[in-house]
N, C-alpha and C positions, 0 to 999 in steps of 0.2 A: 727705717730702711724697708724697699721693697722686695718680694720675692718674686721671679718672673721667671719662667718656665719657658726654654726653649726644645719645640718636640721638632726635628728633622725629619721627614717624612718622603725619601726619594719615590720616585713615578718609577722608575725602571729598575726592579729589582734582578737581578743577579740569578736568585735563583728559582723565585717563585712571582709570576709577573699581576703586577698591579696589589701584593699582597696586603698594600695598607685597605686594600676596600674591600679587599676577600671576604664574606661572611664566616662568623664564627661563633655558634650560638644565634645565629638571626642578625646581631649585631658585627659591624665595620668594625676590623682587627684594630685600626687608629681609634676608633672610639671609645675604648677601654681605659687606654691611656691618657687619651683628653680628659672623659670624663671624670678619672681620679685626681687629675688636675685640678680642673674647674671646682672639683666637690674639697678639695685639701682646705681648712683652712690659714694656712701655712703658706698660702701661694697669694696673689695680687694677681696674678696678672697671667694667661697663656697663649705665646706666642708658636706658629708652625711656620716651618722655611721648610716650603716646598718648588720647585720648580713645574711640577705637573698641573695642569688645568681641570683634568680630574678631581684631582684632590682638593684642590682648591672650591672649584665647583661645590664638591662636596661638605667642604669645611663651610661656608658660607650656609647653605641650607642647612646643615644639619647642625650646626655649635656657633650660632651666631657671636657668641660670644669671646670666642679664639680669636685674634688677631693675626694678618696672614706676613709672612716675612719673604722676599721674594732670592 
């Protein structure tokens, strides 16, 4: 069986805007979460449904290894 990780990552947040790419500690608020993903060995596989080109953009350079869900 696989284990596949989906992180939902909305562009327009509600209450604080663009928060998945806000710095915090130097590092992209999303990338916390990725990275504990990626790093689990309990996971297979880390997928993000995002609709922002931001993000996306971003997941590409920075976690080539995250798969993008549109």
């Amino acid at each position: 069986m696989r284990n596949i990780v989906l992180l939902p990552l909305r562009g327009g947040s509600k209450g604080i805007k663009n928060k998945n790419l806000k710095l915090f500690n130097g590092k992209a608020l999303c990338s916390y979460v990725i990275e504990s993903s990626l790093n689990c060995e309990h996971i297979d596989e880390t997928w993000v449904s995002t609709e922002d080109k931001n993000i996306k953009d971003f997941i590409k350079k920075n976690h080539p290894k995250v798969k993008l869900f549109d």
